[in-house]
C-alpha positions, 0 to 999 in steps of 0.5 A: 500500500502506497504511504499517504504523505501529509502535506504540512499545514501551511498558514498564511500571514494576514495582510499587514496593515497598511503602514500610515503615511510620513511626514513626505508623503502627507505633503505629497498628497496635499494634505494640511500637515500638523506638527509642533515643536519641543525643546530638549532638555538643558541637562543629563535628566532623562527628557520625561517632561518632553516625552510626556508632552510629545506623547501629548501632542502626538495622540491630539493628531500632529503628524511630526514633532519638530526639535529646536537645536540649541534653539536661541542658542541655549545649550541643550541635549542634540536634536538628534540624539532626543529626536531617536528618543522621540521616535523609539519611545514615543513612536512619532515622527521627527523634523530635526532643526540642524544648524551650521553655528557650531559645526564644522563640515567634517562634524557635519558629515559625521552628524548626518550620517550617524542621524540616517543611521538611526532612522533621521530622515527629516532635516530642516537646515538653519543657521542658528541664533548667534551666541551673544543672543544667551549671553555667550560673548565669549563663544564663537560661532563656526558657520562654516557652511551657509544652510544653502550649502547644508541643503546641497550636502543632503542632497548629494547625501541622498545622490549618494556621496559625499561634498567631496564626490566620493561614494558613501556607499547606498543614497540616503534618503533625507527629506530636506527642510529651508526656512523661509521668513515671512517678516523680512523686508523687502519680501522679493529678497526672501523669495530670491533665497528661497529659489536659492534653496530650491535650486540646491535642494529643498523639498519644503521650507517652514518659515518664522513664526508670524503674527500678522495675517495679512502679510502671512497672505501676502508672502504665500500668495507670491511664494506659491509661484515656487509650487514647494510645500510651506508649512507656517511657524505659529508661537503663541504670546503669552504676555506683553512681556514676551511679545516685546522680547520677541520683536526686540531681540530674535532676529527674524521676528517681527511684532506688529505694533498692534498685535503688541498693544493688543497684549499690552491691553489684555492685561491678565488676559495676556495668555487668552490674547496670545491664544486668538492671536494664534488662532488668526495666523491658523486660520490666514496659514490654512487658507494658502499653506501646506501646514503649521507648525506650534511651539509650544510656550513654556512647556504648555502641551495641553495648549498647543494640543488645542491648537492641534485639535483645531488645525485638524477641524 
């Protein structure tokens, strides 16, 4: 009698799940991308406050959390090193601000490439606040490459070589970042830089946060020839005090005299003031932007996971 072998029972996976879309691919499909902002921590304490405010903000519905650089030049933890953190224990996706003050182009390369390594991928190239701006007279900034030239380096990282022409071996895959400053004037300056930037590379630019809609309107207005994504910075004020600390001292700020007298004459009201102001730069970003991006002010998530919550509607 012929012997009867018994084909082994075989199972076969269900379909995974669709994996949800990046940060890219958002834009891509022109949807209104969200994303906030978060400081890492100044000292060698576990980054729990930061964690439990993106984990915050990231069940409110942003698509990405951005991370400051030493923002304002105040020394803190890497961008890199809090945005693996973000990304391993909190599961959201990062947009790390990497500027050219305090690097060299060896330590730039070394620092790009470690990041991609750790599964970096979204980069927004700046040029950093000076020292003198937190006190440091006796610190010396390096720039020794422009953010221009630090979108060309991503770009010919994801050509795949280095700014020497050497292979490095696979393409990289970096989403690259340019700011762009709706304040500055004249404003046919700004979008002759921005061309700069996109013939080196970008793929989407973030600008300054702006407290005026009507010139919000009119610099999107002139920068949709570009046809690149522009996602809006909104800084809600929470006091005169910090509006005229803004206007007076951040290069790139400018506060408009009666967005300042409206928080002047809010008095206790100041936060609730910041709050609507924040909101009509919302509302001016969603009739031409691509998205917004909230910082926080003073650590306040569950304010900012408001703002969120209304980008969304």
């Amino acid at each position: 009698m012929d012997t009867i072998i018994q084909a082994p029972h075989v199972t076969f996976p269900a379909d995974a799940a669709p994996q949800p879309l990046t940060f890219r691919e958002k834009l891509a499909d022109g949807r209104f991308v969200v994303s906030t902002e978060i400081d890492p921590p100044r000292g060698l304490l576990m980054p729990s406050r930061a964690l439990a405010g993106a984990a915050v903000l990231k069940e409110a519905g942003v698509d990405a959390i951005n991370i400051g650089d030493s923002p304002m030049a105040r020394v803190r933890m890497n961008p890199c090193a809090m945005a693996v953190l973000l990304q391993q224990q909190v599961g959201v996706e990062t947009i790390v601000h990497y500027t050219t003050r305090d690097r060299n182009l060896i330590a730039i390369h070394s620092d790009l490439v470690g990041a991609h390594a750790l599964g970096v991928r979204n980069i927004l190239c700046l040029r950093g606040d000076p020292p003198s701006l937190a006190g440091y007279t006796d610190v010396v900034g390096v720039w020794d490459v422009t953010p221009v030239g630090l979108i060309r380096i991503l770009k010919l990282l994801n050509e795949g070589i280095d700014w020497t022409g050497k292979p490095i071996g696979h393409n990289a895959s970096f989403f690259i970042g340019g700011a762009a400053n709706p304040n500055a004037e004249p404003i046919e300056t700004e979008l002759k830089l921005m061309r700069r930037k996109i013939e080196a590379g970008v793929q989407f630019f973030m600008t300054q946060v702006c407290y005026d809609p009507a010139s919000l309107d009119r610099f999107l207005e002139r920068a949709a020839k570009l046809r690149m994504p522009i996602v809006v910075g909104i800084l809600p004020l929470h006091s005169s005090r910090h509006a005229e600390f803004l206007h007076e001292k951040v290069p790139g700020i400018t506060i408009p005299d009666e967005a300042r007298e409206r928080m002047r004459r809010a008095g206790g009201q100041a936060m609730a003031e910041g709050m609507a102001l924040a909101r009509e730069m919302l509302a001016a970003a969603k009739a031409r932007a691509n998205g917004v991006y909230i910082v926080p002010f003073f650590g306040r998530y569950e304010l900012t996971a408001e703002l969120v919550a209304e980008a969304r509607g």
